[in-house]
DSSP file (Angstrom, degrees, kcal/mol; ACC not computed):
  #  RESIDUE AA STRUCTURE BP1 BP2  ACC     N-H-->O    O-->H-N    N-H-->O    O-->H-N    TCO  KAPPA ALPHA  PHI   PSI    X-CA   Y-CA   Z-CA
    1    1 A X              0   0    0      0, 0.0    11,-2.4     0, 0.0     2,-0.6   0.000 360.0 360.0 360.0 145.1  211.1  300.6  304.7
    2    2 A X  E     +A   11   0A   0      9,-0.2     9,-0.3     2,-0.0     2,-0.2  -0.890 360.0 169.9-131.7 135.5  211.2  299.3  301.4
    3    3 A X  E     -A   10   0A   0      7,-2.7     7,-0.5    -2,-0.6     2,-0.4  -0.931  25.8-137.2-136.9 172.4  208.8  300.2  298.2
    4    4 A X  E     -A    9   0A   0      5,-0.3     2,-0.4    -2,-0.2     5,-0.3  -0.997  22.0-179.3-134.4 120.3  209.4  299.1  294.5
    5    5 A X  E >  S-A    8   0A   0      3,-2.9     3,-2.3    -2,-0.4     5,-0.1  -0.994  75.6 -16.3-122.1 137.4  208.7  301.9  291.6
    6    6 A X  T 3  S-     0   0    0     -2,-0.4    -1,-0.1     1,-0.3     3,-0.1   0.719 127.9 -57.7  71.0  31.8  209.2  301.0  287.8
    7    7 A X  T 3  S+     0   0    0      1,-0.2     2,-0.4    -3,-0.1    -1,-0.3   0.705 112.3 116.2  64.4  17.0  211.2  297.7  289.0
    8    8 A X  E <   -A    5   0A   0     -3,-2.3    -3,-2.9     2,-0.0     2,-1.0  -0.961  60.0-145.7-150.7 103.7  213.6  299.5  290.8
    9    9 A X  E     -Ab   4  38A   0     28,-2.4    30,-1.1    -2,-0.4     2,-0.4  -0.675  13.6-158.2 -85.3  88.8  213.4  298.5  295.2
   10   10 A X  E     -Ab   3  39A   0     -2,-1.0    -7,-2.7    -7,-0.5     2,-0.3  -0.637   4.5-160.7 -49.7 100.5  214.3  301.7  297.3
   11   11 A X  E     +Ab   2  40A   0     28,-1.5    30,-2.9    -2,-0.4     2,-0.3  -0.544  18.3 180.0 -67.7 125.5  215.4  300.8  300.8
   12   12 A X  E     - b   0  41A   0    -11,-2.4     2,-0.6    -2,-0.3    30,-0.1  -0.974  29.4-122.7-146.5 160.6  214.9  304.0  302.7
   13   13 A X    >   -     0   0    0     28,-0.6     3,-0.5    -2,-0.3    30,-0.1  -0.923  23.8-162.3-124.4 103.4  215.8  304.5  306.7
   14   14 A X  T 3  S+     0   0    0     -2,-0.6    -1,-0.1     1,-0.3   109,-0.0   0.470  82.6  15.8 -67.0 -12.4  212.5  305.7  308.4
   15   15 A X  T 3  S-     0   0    0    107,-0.0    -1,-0.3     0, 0.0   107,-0.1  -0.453  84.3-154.0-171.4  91.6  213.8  307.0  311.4
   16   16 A X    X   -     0   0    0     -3,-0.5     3,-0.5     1,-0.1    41,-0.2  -0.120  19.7-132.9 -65.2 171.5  218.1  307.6  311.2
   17   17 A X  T 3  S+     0   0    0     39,-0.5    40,-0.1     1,-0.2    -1,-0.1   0.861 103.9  40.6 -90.1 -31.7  219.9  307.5  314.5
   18   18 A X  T 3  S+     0   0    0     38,-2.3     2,-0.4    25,-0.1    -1,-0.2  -0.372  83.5 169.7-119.1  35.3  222.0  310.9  313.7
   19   19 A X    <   -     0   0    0     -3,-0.5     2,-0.2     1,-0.1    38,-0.0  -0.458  15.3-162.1 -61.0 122.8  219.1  312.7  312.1
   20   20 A X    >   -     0   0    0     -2,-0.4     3,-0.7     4,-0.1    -1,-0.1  -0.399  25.8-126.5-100.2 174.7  220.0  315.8  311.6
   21   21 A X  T 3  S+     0   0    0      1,-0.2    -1,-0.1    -2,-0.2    -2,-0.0   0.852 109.4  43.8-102.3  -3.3  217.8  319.2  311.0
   22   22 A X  T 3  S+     0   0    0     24,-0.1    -1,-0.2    22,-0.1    24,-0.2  -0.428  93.2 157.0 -99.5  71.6  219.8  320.2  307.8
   23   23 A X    <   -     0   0    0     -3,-0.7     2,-0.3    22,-0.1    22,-0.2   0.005  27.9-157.6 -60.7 154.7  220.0  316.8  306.1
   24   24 A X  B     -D   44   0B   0     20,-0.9    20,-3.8    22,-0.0     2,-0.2  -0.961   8.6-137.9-161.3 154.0  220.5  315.5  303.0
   25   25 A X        +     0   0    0     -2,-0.3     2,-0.4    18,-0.2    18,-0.2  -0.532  20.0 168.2-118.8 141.2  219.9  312.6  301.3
   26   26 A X        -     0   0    0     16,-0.2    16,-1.4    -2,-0.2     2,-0.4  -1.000  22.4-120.9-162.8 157.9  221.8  310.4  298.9
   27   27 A X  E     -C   41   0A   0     50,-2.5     2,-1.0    -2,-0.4    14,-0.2  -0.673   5.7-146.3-101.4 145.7  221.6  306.9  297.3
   28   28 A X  E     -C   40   0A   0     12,-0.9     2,-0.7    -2,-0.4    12,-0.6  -0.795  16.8-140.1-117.8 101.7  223.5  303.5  296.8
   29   29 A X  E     -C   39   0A   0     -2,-1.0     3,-0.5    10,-0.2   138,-0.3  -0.573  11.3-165.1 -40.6 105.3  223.4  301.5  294.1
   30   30 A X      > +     0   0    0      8,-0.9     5,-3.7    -2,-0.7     9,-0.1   0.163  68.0  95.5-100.2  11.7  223.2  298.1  295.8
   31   31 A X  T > 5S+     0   0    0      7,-0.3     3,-0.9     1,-0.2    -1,-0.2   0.831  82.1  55.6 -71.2 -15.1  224.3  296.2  292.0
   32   32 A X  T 3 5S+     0   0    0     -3,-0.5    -1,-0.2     1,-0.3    -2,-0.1   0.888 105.6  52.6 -90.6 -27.9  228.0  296.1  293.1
   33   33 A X  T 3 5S-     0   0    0    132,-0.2    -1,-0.3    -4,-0.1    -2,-0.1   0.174 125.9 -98.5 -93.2  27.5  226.8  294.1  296.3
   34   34 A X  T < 5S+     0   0    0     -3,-0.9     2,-0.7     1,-0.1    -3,-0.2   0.588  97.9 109.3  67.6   4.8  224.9  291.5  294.3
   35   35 A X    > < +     0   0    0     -5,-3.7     3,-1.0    26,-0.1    -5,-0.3  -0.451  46.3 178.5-110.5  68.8  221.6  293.1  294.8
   36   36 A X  T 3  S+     0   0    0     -2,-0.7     3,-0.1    -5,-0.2    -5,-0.1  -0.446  74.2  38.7 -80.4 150.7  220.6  294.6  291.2
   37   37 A X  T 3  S+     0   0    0      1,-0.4   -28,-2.4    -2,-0.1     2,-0.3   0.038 103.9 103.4 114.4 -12.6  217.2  296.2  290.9
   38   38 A X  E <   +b    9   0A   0     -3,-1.0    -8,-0.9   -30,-0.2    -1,-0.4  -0.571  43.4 178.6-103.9 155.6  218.1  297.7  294.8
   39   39 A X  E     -bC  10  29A   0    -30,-1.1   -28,-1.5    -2,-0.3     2,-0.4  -0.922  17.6-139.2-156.6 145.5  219.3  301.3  295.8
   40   40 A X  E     -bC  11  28A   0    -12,-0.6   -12,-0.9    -2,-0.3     2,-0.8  -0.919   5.8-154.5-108.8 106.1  219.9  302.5  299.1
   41   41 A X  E     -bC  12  27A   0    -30,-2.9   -28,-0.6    -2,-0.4     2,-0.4  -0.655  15.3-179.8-120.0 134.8  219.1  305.8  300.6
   42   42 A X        -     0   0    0    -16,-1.4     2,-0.3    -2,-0.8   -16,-0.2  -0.906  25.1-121.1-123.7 134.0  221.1  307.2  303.4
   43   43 A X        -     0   0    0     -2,-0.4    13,-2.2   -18,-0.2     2,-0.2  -0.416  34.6-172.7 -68.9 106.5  220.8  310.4  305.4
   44   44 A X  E     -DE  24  55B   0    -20,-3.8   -20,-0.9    11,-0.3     2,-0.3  -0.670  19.2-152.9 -76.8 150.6  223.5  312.6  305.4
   45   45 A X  E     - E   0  54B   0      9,-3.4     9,-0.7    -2,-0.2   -22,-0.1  -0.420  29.0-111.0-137.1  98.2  224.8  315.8  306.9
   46   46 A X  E     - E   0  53B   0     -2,-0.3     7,-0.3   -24,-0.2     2,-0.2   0.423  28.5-152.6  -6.9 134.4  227.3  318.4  305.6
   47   47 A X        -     0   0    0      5,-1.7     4,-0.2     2,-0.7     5,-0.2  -0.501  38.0 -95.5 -90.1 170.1  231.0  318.7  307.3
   48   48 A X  S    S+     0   0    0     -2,-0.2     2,-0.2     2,-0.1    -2,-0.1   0.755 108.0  83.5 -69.9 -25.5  232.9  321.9  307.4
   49   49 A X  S    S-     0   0    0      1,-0.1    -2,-0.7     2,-0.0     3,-0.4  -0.522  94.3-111.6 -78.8 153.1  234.7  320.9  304.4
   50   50 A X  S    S+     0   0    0      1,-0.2    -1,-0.1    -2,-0.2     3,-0.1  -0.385 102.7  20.8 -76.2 125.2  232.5  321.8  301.0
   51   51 A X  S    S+     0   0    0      1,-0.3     2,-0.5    -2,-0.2    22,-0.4   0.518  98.8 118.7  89.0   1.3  231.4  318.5  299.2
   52   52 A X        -     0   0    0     -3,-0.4    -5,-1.7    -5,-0.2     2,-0.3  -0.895  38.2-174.2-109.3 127.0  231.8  316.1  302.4
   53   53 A X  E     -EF  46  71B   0     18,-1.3    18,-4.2    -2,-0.5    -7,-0.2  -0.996  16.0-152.2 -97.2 100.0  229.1  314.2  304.1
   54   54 A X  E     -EF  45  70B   0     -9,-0.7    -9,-3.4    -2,-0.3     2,-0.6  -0.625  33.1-114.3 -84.5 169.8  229.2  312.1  307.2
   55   55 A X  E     -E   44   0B   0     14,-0.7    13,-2.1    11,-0.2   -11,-0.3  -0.848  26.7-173.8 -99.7 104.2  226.4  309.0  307.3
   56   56 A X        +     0   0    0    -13,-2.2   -38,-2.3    -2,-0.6   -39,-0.5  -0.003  60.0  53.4-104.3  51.1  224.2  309.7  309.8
   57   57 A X  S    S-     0   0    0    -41,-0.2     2,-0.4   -14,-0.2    11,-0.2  -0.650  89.9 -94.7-136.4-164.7  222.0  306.1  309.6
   58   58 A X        -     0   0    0     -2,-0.2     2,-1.5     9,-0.1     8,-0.1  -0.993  40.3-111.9-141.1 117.1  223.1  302.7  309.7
   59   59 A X        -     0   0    0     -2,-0.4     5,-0.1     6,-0.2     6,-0.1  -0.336  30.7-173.2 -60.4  67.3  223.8  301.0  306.4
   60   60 A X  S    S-     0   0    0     -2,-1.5    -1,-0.1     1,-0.2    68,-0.0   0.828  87.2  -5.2  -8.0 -76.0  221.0  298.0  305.6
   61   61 A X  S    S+     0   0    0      2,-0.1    -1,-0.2   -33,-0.0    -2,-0.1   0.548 106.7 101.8-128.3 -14.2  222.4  296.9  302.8
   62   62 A X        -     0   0    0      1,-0.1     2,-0.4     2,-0.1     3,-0.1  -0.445  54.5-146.3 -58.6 143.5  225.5  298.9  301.7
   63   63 A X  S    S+     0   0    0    100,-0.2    97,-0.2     1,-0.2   102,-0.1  -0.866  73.9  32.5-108.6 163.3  228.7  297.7  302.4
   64   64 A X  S    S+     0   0    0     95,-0.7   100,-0.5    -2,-0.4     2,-0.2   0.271  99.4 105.3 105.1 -18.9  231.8  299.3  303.2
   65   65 A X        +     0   0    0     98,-0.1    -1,-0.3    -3,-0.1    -6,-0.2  -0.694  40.6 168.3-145.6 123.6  229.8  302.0  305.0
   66   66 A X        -     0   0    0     -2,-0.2     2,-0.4    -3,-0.1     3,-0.3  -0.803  46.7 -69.1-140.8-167.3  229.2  302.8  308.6
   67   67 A X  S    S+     0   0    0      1,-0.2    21,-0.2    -2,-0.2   -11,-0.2  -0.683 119.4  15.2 -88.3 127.3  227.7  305.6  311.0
   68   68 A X  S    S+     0   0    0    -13,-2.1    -1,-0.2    -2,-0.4     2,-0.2  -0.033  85.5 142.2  77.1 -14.3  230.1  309.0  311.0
   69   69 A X        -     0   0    0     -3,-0.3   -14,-0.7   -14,-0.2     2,-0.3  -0.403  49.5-140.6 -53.0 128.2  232.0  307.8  307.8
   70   70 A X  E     +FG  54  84B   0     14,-0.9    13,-2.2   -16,-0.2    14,-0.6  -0.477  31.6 179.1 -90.2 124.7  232.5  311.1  305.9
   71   71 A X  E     -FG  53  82B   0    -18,-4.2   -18,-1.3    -2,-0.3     2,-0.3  -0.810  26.7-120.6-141.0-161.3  231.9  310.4  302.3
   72   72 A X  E     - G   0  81B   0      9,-1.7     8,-6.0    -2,-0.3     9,-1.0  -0.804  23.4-129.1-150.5 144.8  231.9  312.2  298.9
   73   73 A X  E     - G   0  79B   0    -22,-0.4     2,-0.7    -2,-0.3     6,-0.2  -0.930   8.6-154.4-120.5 136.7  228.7  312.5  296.3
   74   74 A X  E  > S- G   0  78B   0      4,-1.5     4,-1.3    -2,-0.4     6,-0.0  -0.829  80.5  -5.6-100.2 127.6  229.0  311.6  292.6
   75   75 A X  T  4 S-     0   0    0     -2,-0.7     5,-0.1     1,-0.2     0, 0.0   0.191 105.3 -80.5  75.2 167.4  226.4  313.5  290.8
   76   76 A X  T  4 S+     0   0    0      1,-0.1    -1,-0.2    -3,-0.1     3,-0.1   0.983 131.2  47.0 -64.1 -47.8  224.0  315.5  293.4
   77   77 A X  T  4 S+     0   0    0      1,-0.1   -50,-2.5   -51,-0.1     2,-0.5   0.826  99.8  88.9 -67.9 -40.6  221.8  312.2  294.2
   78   78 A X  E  <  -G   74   0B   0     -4,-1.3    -4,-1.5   -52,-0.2    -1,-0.1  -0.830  69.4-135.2-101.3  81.4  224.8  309.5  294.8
   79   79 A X  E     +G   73   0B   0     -2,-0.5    -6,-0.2    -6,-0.2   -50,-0.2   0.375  41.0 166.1   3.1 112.7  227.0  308.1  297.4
   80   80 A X  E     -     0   0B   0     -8,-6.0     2,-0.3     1,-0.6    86,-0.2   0.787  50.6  -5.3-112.1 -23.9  230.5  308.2  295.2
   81   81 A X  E     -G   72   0B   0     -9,-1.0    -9,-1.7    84,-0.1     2,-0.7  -0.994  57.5-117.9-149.0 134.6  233.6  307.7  297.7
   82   82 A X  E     -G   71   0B   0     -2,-0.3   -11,-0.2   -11,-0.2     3,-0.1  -0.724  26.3-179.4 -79.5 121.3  234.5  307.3  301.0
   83   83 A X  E     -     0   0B   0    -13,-2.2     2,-0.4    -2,-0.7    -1,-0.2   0.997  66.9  -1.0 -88.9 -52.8  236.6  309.9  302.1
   84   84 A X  E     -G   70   0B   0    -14,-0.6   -14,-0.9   -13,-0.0    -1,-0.3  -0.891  66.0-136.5-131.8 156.6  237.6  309.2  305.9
   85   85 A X        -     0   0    0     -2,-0.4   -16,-0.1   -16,-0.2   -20,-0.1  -0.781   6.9-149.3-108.9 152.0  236.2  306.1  307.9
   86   86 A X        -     0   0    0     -2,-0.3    -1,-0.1   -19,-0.1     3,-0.1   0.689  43.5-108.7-109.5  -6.9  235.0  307.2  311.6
   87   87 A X  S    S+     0   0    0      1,-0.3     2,-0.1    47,-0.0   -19,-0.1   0.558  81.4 110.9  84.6  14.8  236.0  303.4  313.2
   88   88 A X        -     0   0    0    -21,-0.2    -1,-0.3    45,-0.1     2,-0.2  -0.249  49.0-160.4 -85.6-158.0  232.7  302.0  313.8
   89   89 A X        -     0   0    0     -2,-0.1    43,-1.4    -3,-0.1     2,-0.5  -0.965  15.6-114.2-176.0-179.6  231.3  299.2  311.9
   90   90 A X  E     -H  131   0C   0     -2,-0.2    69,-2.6    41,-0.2    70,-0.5  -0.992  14.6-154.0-129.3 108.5  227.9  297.8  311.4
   91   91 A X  E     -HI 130 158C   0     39,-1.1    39,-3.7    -2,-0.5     2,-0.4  -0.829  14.0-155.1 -89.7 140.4  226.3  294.5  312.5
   92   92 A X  E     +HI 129 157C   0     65,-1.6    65,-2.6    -2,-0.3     2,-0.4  -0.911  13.4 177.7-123.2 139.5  223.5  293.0  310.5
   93   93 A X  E     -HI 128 156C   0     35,-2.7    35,-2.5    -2,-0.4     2,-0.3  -0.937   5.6-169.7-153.3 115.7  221.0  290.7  311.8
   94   94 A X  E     -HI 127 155C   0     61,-0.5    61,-3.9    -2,-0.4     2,-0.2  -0.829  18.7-142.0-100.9 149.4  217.9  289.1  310.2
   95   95 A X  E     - I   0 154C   0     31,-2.2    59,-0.2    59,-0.3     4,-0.1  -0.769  24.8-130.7 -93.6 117.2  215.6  287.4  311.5
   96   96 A X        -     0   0    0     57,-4.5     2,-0.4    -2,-0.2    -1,-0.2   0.022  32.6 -83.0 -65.9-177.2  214.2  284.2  309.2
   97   97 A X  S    S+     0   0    0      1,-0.2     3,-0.0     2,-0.1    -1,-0.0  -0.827 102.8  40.0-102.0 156.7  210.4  283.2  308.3
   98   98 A X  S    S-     0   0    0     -2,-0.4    -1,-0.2     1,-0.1    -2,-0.1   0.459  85.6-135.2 -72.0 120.1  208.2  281.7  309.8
   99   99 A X        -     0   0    0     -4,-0.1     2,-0.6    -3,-0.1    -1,-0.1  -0.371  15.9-138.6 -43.8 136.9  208.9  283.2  313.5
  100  100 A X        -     0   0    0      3,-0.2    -1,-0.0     2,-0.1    53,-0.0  -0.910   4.2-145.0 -84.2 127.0  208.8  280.3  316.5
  101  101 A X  S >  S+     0   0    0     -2,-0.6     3,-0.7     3,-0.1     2,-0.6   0.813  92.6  62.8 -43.4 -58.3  207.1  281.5  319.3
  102  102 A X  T 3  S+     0   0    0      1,-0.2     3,-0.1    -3,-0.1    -2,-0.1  -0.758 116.2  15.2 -66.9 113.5  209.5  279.5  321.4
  103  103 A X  T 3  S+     0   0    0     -2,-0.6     2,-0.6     1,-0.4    -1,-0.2   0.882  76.6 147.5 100.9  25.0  213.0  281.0  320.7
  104  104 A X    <   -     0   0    0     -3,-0.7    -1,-0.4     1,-0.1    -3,-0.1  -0.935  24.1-174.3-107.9 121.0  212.1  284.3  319.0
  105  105 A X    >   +     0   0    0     -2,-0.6     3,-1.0     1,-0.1     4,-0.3   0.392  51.8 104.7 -97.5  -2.4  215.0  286.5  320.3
  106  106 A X  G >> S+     0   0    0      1,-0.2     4,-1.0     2,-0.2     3,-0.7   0.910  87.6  37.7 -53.7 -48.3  213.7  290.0  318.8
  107  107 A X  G 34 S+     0   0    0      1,-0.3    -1,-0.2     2,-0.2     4,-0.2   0.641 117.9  50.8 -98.5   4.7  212.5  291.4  322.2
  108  108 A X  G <> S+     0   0    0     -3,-1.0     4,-0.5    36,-0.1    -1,-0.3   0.273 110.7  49.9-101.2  25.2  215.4  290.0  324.1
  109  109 A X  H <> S+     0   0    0     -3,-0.7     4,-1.0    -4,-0.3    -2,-0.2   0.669 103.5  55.0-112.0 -40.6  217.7  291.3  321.7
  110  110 A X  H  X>S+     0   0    0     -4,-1.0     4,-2.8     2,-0.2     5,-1.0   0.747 111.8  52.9 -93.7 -49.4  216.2  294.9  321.8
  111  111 A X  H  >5S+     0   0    0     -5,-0.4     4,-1.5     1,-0.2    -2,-0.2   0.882 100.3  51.3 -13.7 -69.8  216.8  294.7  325.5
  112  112 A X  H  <5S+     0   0    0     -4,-0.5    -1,-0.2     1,-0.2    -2,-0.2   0.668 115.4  46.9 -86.3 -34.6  220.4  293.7  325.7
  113  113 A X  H  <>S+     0   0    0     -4,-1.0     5,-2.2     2,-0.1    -2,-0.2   0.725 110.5  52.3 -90.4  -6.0  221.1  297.0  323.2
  114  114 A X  H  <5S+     0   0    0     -4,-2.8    -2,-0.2     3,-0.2    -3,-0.1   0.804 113.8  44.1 -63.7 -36.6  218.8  299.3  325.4
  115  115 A X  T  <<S+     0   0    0     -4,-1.5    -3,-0.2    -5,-1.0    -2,-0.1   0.607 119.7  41.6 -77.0  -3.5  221.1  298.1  328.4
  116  116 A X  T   5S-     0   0    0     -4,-0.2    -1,-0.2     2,-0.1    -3,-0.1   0.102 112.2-124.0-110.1  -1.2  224.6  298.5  326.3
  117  117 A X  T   5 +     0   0    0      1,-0.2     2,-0.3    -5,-0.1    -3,-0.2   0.907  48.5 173.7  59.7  57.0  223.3  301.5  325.1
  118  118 A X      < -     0   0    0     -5,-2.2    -1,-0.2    14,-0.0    -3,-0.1  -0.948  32.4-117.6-172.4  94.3  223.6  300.6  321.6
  119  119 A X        -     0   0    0     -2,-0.3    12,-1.8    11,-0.1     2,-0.2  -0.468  41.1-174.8 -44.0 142.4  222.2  302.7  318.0
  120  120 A X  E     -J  130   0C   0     10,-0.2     2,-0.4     2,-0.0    10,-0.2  -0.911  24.9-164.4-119.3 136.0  220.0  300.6  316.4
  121  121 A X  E     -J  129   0C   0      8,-1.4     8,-4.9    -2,-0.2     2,-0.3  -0.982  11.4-153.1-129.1 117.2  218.2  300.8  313.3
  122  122 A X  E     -J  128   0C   0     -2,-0.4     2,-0.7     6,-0.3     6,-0.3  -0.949   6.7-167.9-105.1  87.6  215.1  298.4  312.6
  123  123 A X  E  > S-J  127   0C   0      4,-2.6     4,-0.7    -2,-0.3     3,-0.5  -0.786  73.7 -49.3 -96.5  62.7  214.5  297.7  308.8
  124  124 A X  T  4 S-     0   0    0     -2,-0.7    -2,-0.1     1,-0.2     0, 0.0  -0.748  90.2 -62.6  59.5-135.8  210.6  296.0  309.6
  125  125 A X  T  4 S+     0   0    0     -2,-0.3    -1,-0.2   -30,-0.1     3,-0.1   0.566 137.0  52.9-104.9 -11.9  210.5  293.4  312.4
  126  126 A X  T  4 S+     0   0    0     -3,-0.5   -31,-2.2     1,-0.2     2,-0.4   0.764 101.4  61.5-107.1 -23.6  212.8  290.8  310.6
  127  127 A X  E  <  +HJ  94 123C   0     -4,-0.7    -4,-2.6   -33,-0.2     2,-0.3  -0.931  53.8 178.0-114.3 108.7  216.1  293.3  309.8
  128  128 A X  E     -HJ  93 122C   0    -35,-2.5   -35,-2.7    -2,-0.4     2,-0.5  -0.838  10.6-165.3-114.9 125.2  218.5  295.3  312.6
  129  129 A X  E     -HJ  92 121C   0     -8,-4.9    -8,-1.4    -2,-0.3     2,-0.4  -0.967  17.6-161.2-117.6 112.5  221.5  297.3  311.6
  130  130 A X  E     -HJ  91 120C   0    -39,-3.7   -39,-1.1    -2,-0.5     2,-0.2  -0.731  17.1-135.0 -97.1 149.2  223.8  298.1  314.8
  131  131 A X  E     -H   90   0C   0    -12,-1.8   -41,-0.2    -2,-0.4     2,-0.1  -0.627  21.1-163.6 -86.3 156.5  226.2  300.6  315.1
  132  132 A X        +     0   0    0    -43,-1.4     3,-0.1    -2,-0.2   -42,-0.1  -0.536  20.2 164.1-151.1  81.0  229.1  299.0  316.7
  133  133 A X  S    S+     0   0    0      1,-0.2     2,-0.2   -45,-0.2   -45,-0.1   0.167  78.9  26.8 -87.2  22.8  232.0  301.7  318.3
  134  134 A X        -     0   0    0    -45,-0.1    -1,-0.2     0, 0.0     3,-0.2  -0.660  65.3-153.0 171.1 142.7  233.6  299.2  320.2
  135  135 A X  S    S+     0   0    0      1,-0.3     3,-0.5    -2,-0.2     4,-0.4   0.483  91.6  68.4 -92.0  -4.8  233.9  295.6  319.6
  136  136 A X  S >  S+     0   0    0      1,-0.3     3,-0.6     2,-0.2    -1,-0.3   0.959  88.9  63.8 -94.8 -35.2  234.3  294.7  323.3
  137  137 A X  T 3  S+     0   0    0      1,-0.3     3,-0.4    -3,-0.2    -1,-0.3   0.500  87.8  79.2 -68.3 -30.3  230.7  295.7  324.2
  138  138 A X  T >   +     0   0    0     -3,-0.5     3,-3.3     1,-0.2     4,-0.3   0.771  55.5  92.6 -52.4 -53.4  229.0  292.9  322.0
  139  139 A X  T <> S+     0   0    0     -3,-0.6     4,-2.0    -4,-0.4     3,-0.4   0.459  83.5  53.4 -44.6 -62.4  229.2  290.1  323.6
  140  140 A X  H 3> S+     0   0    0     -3,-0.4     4,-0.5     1,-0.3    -1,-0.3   0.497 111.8  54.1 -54.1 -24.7  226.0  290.3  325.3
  141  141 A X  H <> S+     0   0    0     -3,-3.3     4,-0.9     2,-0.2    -1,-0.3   0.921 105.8  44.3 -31.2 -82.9  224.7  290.8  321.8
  142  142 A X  H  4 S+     0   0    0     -3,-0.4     4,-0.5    -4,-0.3     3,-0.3   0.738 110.7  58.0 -43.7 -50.1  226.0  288.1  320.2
  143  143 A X  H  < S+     0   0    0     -4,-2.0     4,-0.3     1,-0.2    -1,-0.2   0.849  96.4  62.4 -61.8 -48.4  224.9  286.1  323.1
  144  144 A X  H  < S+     0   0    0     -4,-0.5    -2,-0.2    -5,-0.2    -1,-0.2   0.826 113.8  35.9 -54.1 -32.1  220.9  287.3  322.7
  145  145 A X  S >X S+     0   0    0     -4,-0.9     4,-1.9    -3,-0.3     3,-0.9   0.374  88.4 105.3 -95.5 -11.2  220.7  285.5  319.1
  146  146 A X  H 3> S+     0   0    0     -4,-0.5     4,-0.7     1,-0.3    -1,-0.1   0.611  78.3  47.9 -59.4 -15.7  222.8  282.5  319.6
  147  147 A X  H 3> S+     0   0    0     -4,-0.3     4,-1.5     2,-0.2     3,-0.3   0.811 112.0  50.6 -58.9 -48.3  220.5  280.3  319.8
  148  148 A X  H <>>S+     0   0    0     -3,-0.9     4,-3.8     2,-0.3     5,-1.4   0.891 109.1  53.0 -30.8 -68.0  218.7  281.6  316.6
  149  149 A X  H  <5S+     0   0    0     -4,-1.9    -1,-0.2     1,-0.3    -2,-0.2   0.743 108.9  48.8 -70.6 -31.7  222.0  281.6  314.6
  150  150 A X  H  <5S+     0   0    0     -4,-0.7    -1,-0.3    -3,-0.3    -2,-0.3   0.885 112.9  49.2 -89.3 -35.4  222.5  278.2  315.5
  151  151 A X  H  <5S-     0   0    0     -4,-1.5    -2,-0.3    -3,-0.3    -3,-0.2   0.844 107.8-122.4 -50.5 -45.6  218.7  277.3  314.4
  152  152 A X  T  <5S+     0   0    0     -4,-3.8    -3,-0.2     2,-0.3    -4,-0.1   0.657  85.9 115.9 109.2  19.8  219.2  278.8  311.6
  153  153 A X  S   <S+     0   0    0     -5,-1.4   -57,-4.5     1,-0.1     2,-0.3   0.447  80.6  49.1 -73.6 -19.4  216.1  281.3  312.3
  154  154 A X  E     -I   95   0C   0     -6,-1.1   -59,-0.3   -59,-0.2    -2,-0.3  -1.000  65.3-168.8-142.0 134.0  218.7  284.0  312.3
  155  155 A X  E     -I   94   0C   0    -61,-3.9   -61,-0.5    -2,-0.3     2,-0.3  -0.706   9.0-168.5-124.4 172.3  221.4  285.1  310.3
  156  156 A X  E     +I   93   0C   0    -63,-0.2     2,-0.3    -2,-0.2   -63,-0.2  -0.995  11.9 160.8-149.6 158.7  224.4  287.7  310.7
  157  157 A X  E     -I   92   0C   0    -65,-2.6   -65,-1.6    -2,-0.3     2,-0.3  -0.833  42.0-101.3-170.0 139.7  227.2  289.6  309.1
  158  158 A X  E >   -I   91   0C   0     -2,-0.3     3,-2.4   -67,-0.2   -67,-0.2  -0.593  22.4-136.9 -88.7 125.7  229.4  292.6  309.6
  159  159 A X  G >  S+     0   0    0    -69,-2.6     3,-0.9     1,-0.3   -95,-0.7   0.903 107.5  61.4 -58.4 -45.5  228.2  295.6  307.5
  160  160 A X  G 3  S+     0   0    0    -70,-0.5    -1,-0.3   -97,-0.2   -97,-0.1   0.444  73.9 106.8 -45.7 -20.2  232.5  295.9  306.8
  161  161 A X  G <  S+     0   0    0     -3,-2.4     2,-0.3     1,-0.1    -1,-0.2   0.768  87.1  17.0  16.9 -82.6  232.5  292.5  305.1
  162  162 A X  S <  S-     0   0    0     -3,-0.9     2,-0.1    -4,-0.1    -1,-0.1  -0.772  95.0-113.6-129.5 139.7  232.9  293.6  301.7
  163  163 A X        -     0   0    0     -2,-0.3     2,-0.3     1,-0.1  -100,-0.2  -0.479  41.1 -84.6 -94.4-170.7  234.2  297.2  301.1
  164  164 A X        +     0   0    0   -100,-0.5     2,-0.3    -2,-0.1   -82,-0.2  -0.594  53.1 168.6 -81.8 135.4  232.1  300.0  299.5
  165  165 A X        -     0   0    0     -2,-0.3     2,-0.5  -102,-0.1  -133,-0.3  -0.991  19.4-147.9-139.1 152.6  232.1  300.0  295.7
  166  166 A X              0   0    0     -2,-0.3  -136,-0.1   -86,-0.2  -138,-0.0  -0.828 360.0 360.0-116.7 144.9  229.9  301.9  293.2
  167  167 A X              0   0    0     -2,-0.5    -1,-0.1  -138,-0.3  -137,-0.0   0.690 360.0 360.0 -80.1 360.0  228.7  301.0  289.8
């Protein structure tokens, strides 16, 4: 979900994969990534060490950032550092406008990650953040949007890309 206060867009994750029932909440500045005006907020949960957070959502627009990376808070509100990486990684996939009827890959798509067993996180209808804990499982992925990605209805990119930086 995304809302806009005071100029400012807040990206928020409506339903995390690893919610937990003491949680906590923290933000990303999304200027470092080329997106000023954006912040990102992702659902944490205390580790045993004091001041450490693993990420229990899947990272929209942050990069560098994936699901179980333990990270560190600048200030009370803020995502500051990553402290340990857990070895997933994140694939991101939008979906263009205007939808074809013909060739719309959304519902074979949610399919093919029920049947890999695959987190997913849903950002509207148009934006999917997968968790990805082994690279060999994709294929079947990859395969559900190709056609899309080659129309040029669908775009993709690995959340790992670019590493995490803060302003």
């Amino acid at each position: 979900m995304q809302v806009t206060i005071d100029g400012v867009t807040y990206v928020s994750h409506e339903d995390p994969v690893w919610r937990a029932e003491n949680s906590h909440l923290a933000m990303v500045d999304l200027a470092p990534f080329d997106l000023q005006g954006m912040r990102e907020q992702l659902w944490l949960r205390e580790t045993v060490d004091d001041g450490e957070y693993e990420i229990c959502c899947l990272p929209f627009y942050a990069y560098g950032l994936a699901l179980g990376d333990v990270v560190g808070k600048s200030g009370s509100e803020n995502v500051g550092t990553v402290i340990r990486k857990s070895g997933r990684r994140v694939l991101r996939i939008m979906f263009a406008e205007p939808r074809f009827q013909e060739g719309d890959s959304r519902a074979v798509l949610r399919e093919v990650l029920d049947a890999a067993g695959l987190l997913s996180e849903w950002n509207g209808d148009r934006f999917i953040a997968i968790d990805v804990p082994d690279i060999s499982v994709m294929q079947p992925i990859f395969d559900s949007v190709q056609a899309e990605i080659q129309n040029g209805t669908a775009f993709w990119e690995w959340g790992d890309s670019r590493g995490f930086a803060q302003a």
